[in-house]
C-alpha positions, 0 to 999 in steps of 0.5 A: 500500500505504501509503495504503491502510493509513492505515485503523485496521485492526488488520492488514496485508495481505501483499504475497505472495512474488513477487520483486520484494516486498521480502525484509523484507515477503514474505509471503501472510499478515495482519500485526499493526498496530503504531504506533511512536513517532517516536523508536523511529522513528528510532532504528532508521533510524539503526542501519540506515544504520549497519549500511548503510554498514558494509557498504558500507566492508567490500565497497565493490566490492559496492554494497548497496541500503538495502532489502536493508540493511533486510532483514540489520539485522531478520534479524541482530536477529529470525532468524525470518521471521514477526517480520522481516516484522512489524517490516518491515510495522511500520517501512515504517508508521511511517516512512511515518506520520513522514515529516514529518521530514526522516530519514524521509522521505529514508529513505522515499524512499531505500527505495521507490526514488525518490531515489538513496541519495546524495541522503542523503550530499549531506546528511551533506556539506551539514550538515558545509559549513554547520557550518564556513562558522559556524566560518569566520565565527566564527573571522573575527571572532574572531581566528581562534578559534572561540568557538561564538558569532557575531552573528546578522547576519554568521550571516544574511549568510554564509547569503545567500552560501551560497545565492547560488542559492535563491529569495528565498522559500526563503533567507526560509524558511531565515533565519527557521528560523535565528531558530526555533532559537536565542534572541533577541538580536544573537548566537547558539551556532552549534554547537547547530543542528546537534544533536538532542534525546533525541527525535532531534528536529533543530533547526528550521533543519537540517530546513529545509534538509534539506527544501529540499534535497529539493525542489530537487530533486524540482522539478528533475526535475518541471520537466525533465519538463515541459520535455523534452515541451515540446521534444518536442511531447508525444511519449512519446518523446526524443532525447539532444538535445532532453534536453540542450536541456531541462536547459539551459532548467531550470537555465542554470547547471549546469556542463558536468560537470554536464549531462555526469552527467544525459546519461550516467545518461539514456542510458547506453552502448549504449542507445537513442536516442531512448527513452521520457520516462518511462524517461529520467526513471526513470533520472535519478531513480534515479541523479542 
């Protein structure tokens, strides 16, 4: 649906009123085309994961999925059906057409199911665990008060031991984006990394590392599939087993916990064993 609506066609085509259509996007009928800029853009996405975890704080025994946060945020703000659906076509667009950046793509992803909503807390944790190992060094050099500036060099060294594990082209990537966001010189402010312009623009160096982290992951589980038909000899089908087998062979070092959480989320209680690859990895995708 997204591809196919790159075309400079002024309308959309309703994906209908099936069930399994999105409350936001239900509709038989045409919808006009609107291009919304990158910071209404990401305005939006920003008070819809708002009112997201709002929710969610009020029920926590009721999870809520984004996609239906999508369709209660343009409901409380439109009410009628007809301008839920435009602004639902029009923003699905735009985050598409903005998928460059690190919000909305994860927004992206997050909505159309391809990655668990909690890849998006993982980096809400990430950003604060970058932002204090830079206090932490700071302090360290400091005689324990932060100043908000730190030499570059100890700021590139922590970040090695940080990401003891990237590859050595990855930790390149995130170093010199380190070097994209702050002026030359033997020091830097550490604490404007982690802000946005009035554009809702993050600095190099957070979109870096927000990306990276995305595909990590996204390689993991492309690698596990392909290890899991290797151990398989290409049958369509796995047993827990050889699943265990294949994620020690991708990722050695992954703690027994770990390993415990992707067998569980691919063979929950009371399911088959074996079960098709393409339905392991569908459930490793959605809940890992």
């Amino acid at each position: 649906f997204l591809e196919r609506n790159l075309e400079e066609d002024v309308l959309f085509q309703g994906l209908g009123l099936g069930p399994n259509v999105p409350r936001f996007l239900r509709t038989s009928s045409d919808v006009k085309k609107l291009r919304k800029p990158k910071r209404e853009t990401e305005k939006v996405i920003q008070l819809i994961w708002r009112r997201h975890l709002e929710t969610q704080e009020q029920n926590p025994s009721k999870p809520i999925k984004l996609v239906d946060s999508v369709y209660d945020y343009l409901r409380a703000r439109l009410g009628l059906q007809s301008a839920i659906v435009e602004a639902g076509y029009n923003l699905l667009y735009a985050v598409y057409l903005h998928k460059y950046d690190s919000d909305c793509e994860l927004f992206l992803k997050i909505l159309l199911g391809e990655m668990k909503e909690e890849v998006y807390h993982e980096q809400l944790r990430l950003q604060k665990d970058l932002s204090k190992l830079f206090q932490l060094v700071d302090m360290s050099t400091n005689d324990g008060k932060p100043t908000g500036s730190i030499k570059r060099a100890d700021a590139k060294m922590s970040l090695r031991a940080f990401y003891y594990r990237k590859t050595e082209l990855r930790l390149d990537e995130v170093l010199q984006s380190l070097d994209d966001s702050v002026p030359p010189g033997p020091t830097l402010e550490w604490q404007p990394l982690f802000e946005e312009d009035r554009q809702f623009n993050q600095t190099p160096f957070l979109e870096t590392v927000r990306a990276q982290h995305v595909e990590e992951r996204l390689e993991f589980f492309s690698q596990l599939e392909l290890e899991l038909f290797e151990q398989t000899e290409y049958a369509d089908e796995s047993t827990s087993q050889q699943l265990e087998l294949a994620i020690n062979q991708v990722d050695p070092n992954l703690s027994p916990a770990d390993v415990h959480h992707l067998m569980r989320s691919a063979f929950p209680p009371e399911s088959e064993d074996p079960a098709k690859v393409g339905i392991i990895m569908m459930r490793l995708r959605q809940t890992c």
